[in-house]
Phi, psi and omega in degrees: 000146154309159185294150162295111156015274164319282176338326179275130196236170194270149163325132184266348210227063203154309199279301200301352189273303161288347168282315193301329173294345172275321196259330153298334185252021156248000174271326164284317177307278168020281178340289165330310172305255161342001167284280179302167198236144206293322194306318192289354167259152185258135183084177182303147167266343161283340151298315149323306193291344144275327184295010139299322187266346196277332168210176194320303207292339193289334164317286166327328171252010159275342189279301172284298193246358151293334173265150153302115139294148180253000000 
């Protein structure tokens, strides 16, 4: 029979690619963050920043929908 889910474990070779690409792209919104001035951001910039660390996607909606055009 095939593996169980549970049983399974993840690629290390998958897994280590993605965190650093996480950790790159939370250092830039970061960045970003610090750049910017509270009127170019929409919300807290301190909120942003967690919600940049709590999961893959909070970067990603900082992105779409935290910055002000200018």
């Amino acid at each position: 029979m095939g593996e169980l889910a549970k049983d399974r474990k993840p690629d290390k070779r998958v897994i280590v690619p993605v965190l650093i690409i996480d950790a790159i792209v939370i250092a830039l919104t970061w960045r970003d963050l610090n750049r910017r001035t509270d009127a170019q951001v929409r919300g807290s910039k301190p909120l942003w920043r967690i919600a940049s660390v709590l999961n893959m996607g909070g970067s990603g909606a900082y992105w779409a929908f935290g910055r002000k055009r200018a």
